[in-house]
C-alpha positions in Angstrom: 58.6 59.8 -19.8 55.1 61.4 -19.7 54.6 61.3 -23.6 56.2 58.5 -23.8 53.8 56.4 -21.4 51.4 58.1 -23.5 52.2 56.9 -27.0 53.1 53.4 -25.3 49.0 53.0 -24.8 48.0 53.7 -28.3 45.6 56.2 -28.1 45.8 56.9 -31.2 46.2 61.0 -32.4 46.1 63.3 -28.7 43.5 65.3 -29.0 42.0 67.1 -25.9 40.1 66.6 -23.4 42.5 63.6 -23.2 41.3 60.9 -20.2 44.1 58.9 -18.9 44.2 55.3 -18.8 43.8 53.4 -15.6 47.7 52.3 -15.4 48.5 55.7 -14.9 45.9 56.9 -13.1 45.1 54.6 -10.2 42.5 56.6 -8.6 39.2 56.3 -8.7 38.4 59.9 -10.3 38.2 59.4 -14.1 40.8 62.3 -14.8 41.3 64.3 -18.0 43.7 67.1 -19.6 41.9 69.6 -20.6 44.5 72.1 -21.9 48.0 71.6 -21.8 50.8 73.8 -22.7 54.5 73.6 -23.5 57.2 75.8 -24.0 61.5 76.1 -23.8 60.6 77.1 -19.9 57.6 75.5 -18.5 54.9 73.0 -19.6 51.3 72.9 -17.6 48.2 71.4 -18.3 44.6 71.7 -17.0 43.1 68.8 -15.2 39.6 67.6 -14.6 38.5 64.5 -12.3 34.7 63.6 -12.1 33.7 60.8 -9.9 29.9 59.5 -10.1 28.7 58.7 -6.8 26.8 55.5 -6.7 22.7 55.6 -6.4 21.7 55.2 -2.7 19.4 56.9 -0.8 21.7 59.5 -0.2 23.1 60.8 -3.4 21.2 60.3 -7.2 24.0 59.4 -9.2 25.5 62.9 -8.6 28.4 63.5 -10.3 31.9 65.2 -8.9 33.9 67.3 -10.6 37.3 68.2 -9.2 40.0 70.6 -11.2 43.5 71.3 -10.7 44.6 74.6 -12.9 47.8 75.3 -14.0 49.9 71.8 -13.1 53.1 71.5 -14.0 54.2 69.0 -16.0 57.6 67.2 -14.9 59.6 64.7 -16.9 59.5 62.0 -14.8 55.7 62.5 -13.3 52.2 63.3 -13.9 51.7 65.9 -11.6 53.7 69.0 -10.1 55.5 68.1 -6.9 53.3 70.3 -4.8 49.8 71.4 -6.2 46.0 71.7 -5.2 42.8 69.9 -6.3 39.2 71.7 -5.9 35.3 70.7 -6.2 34.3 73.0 -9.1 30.8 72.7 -8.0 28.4 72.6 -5.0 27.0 69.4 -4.9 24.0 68.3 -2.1 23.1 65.6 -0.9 19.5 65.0 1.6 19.5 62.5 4.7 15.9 60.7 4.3 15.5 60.0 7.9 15.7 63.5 9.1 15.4 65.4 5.5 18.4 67.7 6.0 20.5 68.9 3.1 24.0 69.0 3.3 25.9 70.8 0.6 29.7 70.5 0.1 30.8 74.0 -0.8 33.3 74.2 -3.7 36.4 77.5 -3.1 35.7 80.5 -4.3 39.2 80.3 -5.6 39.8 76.7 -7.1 43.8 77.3 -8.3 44.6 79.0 -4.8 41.9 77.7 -2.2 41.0 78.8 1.3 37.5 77.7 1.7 35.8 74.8 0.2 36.7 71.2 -0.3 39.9 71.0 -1.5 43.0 68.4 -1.2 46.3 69.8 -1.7 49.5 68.2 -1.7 53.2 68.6 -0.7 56.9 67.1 -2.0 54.5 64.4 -4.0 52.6 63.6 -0.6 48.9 64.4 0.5 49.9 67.6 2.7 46.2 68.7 4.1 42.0 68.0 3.3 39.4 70.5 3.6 35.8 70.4 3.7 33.3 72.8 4.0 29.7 72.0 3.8 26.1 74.2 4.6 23.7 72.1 6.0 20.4 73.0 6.1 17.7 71.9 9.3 14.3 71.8 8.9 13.4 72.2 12.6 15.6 75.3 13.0 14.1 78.6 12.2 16.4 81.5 11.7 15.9 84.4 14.4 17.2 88.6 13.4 18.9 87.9 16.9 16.0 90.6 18.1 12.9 87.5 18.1 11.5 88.2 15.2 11.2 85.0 12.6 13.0 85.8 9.0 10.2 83.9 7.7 12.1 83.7 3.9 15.0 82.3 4.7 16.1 78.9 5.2 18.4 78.2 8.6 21.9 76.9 7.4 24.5 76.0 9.5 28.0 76.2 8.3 30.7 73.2 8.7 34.5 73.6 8.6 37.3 71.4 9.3 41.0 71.4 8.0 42.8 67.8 8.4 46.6 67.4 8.3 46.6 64.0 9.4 44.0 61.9 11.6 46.0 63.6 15.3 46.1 66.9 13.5 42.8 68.6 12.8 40.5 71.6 13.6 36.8 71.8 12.9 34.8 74.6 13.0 30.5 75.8 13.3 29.0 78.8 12.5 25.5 79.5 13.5 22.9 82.1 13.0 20.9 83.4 15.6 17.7 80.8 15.8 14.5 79.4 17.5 13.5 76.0 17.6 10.0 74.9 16.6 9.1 73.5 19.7 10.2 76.5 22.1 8.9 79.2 20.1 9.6 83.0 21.5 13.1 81.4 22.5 16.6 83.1 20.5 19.3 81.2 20.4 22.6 82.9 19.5 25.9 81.7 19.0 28.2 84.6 18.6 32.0 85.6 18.1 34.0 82.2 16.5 31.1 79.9 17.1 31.6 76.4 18.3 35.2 75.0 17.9 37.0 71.3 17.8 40.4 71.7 17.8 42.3 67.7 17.4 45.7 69.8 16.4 48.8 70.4 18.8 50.4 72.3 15.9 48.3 74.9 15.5 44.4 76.4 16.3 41.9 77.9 14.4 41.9 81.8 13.5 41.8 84.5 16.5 41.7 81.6 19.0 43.4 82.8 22.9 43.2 81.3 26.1 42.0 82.8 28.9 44.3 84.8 31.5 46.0 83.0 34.0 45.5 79.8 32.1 47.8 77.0 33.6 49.0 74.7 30.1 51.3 72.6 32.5 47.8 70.8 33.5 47.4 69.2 29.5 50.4 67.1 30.4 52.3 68.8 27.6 55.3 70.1 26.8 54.6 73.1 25.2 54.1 76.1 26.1 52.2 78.5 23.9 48.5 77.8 23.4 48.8 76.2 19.9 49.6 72.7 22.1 45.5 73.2 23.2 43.5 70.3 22.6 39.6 70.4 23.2 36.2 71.8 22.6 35.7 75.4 22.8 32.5 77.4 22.8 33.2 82.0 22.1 30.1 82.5 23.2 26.2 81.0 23.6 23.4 82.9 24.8 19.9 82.4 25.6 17.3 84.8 25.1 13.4 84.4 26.8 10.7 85.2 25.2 9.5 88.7 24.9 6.7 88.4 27.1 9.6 88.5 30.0 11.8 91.4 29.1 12.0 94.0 31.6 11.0 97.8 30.7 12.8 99.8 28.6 11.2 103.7 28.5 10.2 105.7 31.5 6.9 105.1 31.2 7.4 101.5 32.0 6.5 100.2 28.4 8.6 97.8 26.3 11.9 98.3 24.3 12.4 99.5 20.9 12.3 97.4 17.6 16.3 97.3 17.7 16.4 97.4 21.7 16.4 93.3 23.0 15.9 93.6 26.7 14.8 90.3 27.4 16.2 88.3 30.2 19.1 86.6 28.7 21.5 83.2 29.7 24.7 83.2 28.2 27.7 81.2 28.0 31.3 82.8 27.6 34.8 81.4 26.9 33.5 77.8 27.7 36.4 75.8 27.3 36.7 71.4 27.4 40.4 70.0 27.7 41.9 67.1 29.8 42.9 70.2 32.4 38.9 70.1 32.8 35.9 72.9 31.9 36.5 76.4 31.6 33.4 78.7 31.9 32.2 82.2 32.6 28.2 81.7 32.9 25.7 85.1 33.1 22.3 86.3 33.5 21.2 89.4 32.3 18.0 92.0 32.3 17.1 90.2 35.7 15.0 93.5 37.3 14.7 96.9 36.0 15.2 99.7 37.9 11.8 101.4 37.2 10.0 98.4 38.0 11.2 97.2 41.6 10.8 98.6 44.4 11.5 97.6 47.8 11.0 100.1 50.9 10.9 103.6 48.2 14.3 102.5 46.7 14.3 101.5 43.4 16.7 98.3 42.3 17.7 96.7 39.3 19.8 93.9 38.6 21.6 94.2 35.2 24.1 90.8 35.5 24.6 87.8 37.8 27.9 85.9 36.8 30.1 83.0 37.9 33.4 81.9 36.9 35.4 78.5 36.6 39.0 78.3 35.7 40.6 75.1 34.9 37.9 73.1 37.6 38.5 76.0 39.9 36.2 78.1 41.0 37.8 81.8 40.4 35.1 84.4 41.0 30.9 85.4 41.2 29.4 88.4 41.7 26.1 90.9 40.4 25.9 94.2 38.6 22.9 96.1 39.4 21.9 100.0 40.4 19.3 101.7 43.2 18.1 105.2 43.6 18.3 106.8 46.7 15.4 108.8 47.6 16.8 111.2 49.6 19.0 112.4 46.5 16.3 113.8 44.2 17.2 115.6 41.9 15.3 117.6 39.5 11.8 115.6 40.3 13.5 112.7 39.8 12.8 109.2 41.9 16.5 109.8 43.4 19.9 109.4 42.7 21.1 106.8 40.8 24.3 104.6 42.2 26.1 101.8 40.5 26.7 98.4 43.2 28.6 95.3 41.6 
């Protein structure tokens, strides 16, 4: 049927790259065969789509080009019943109002993807859409984590989001450690999974957990395992001040190591958004050393203050911190050293 819709449009002698003609394919990718292939067990071809963008202020006439390796070729349609079509290249396009670049990343594996922009498709229906896209801002400098500016190195933020259909999708951001122009001295660092939207009752994105004693009866669902979670969730987000406030590090009371951050820190943990309501451990840390306070001969620190919410709830609060007792010298030391939470 295939060859025979073929010869039926008089294209003459079938030479390759071979683009089909609109009244078979009714998309608006030009498409081509490449390569094709037959044999007494299986036939496959090669397939190519381009798409030119139209000018705006946006794109430049940029031009698309999709592949599919490897389809198989059925009697009685053009393409296999389930299959996979990839963005062969990176392509970017720039935002004039705020100048950022935003490049749609292409899999590293077009035939088999797992990163990327991809479509793929399932018993001849659109099964899932992924895009994946660095975007580049100009007002974000990236940060070693430690404060010092990687001055050769643009900041890129990477995008992620896998669609099943338009109540069934996860989106993902990973960030770099990073200051902002106008609060110089200031880290920013989003660690673990980064920032998460999860849209999908069916499943969640990669290492994703709840939080112990986490009550899924108040989501109104009727699931029970945490693949039924809906909402925004947040690993973990920390703060860090500028240097010129980090406690001491040595015994002589001066600062810490290159690859020792003791600056007084903020951070944000398991920070979870859902319809049960916010979820959030919140700490500070690097408060007050213990070689530099001192209050009646006994030396203090406090290493953590912390605060937890479950489900709307407050659940718990407390400090970690040390002090020296100066009636337990020991070996001309300023005292003994205890632990207090």
């Amino acid at each position: 049927m295939l060859i025979d819709n073929m010869a039926n449009t008089e294209l003459g002698p079938l030479t390759l790259p071979l683009k089909l003609p609109k009244h078979i394919n009714k998309t608006p990718l030009d498409i081509q065969i490449m390569k094709a292939e037959f044999s007494a067990n299986t036939s496959w071809m090669n397939v190519m789509g381009f798409f030119v963008m139209p000018e705006s202020d946006y794109t430049s006439s940029d031009v698309l080009v999709f592949g599919a390796p490897r389809q198989c070729i059925r009697p009685n349609a053009l393409f296999a019943e389930a299959g996979c079509l990839s963005l062969l290249s990176d392509v970017t396009v720039k935002d004039p109002d705020s100048q950022y670049n935003y490049t749609f990343k292409a899999p590293k594996k077009p035939s088999n993807a797992e990163d990327g922009c991809y479509l793929q498709w399932d018993a001849d229906t659109i099964s899932s859409l992924a895009v994946e896209m660095d975007m580049n801002i100009p007002d974000m400098i990236k940060d070693d984590g430690n404060g010092n500016i990687v001055s050769d190195a643009p900041y890129i933020v990477n995008v992620r989001t896998r669609m099943y259909s338009w109540n069934d999708w996860t989106a993902t951001v990973a960030l770099d450690p990073f200051q902002v122009k106008d609060a110089p001295g200031y880290t920013f660092v989003a660690t673990g999974k980064g920032i998460t939207f999860d849209h999908s009752a069916k499943s969640n994105v990669a290492g994703f957990k709840l939080p112990k004693d986490y009550d899924l009866k108040k989501l109104n669902s009727t699931g029970s395992t945490a693949e039924v979670w809906k909402g925004f969730y947040l690993d973990e987000f920390t703060m860090k001040f500028p240097t010129v406030v980090e406690v001491a590090d040595d015994k002589k009371g001066g600062k810490g190591g290159k690859n020792k951050d003791k600056r007084i820190s903020l951070s944000v943990r398991g920070f979870y958004l859902d319809k049960s309501g916010i979820t959030f451990n919140i700490s500070a840390k690097n408060i007050v050393d213990l070689r530099t306070c001192k209050v009646g001969g006994w030396s203090l620190s406090l290493d953590e203050i912390y605060f937890d919410v479950l489900q709307n709830n407050f659940k718990k609060a407390g400090f970690n911190g040390q002090f020296s007792v100066p009636l337990l010298k020991q070996n001309n030391t300023e005292g003994k050293k205890r632990g207090v939470r």
